[in-house]
N, C-alpha and C positions, 0 to 999 in steps of 0.2 A: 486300656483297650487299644494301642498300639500294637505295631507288628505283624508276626505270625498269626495273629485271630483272623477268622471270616467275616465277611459280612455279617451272615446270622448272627453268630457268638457278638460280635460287637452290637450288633443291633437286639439284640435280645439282654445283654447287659446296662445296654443304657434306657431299656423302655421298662424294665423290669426296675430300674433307678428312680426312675422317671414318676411312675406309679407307686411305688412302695411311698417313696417321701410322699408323694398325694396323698397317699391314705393314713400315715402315719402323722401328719403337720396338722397341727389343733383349729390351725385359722382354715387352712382347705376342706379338713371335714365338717368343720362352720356350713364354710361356703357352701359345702354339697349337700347336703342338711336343712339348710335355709330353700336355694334352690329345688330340692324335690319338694320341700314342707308345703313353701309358702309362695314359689315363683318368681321370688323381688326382683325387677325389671335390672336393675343394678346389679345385682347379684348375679345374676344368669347374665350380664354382661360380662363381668370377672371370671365366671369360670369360662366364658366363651373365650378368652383372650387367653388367657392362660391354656387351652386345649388350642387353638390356633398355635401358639408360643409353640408346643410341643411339637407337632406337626409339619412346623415347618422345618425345626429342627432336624426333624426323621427325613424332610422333604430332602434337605443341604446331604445327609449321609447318604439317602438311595441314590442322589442327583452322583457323588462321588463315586460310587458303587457300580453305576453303569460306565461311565468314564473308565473306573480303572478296569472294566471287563469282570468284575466279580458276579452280576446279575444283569439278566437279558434287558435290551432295552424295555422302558415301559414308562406310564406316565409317574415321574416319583410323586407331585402329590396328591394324586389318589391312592399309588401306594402308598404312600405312609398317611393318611389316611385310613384303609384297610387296617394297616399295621398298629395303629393306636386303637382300636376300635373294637382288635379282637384281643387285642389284650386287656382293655378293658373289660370287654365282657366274660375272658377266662376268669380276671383276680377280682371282680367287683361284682361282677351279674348271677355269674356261676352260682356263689355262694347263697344265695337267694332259691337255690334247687336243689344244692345236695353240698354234699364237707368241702372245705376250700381248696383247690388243689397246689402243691406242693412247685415250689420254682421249679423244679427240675420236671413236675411234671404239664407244668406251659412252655418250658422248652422244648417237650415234646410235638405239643399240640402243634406250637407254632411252627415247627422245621413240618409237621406233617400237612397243614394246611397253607404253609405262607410257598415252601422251599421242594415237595417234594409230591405235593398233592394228593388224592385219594383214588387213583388210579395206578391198580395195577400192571 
């Protein structure tokens, strides 16, 4: 994820990383599992740390991203924030309403809603 890549493309590579290993790692879909089931105080405290973990992560890359003049100033971390939140909801929530959508087609969504907006 060096180089010639965007923002986006880097940033949509590593939350699409980021996410996938979540939902594919036996012990994290425990954790998520347990915490929607059953609530355990402990449990929703691990997955709270581990989504802060991420977060801030996204936080360090926007915070670089505005520096190097790739995207407009802005608070990074409520963006990345924003940024984990509707990726979550494209690969994790979505599914819950209709067929799951395809990498390529949340790389859509997100350059449409994160990078380019719904105004024409």
């Amino acid at each position: 994820m060096q180089g010639k890549h965007s923002f986006y493309e880097k940033a949509h590579a590593a939350l699409y990383r980021i996410l996938e290993f979540r939902k594919e790692h036996q012990l994290t879909i425990k954790l998520l599992q347990e915490e929607r089931e059953i609530g355990t105080p402990i449990v929703q405290q691990v997955v709270d740390k581990m989504e802060r973990s991420i977060i801030s992560y996204i936080e360090h890359k926007v915070s670089a991203a505005i520096v190097s003049g790739e995207i407009e100033d802005c608070n990074p971390k409520l963006t990345a924030f924003v940024m984990f939140k509707l990726y979550i909801a494209l690969i994790f929530d979505w599914e819950k309403y209709a067929d799951p959508l395809t990498e390529n087609e949340i790389a859509k969504l997100f350059e449409m809603y994160l990078l380019k907006g719904l105004s024409l």
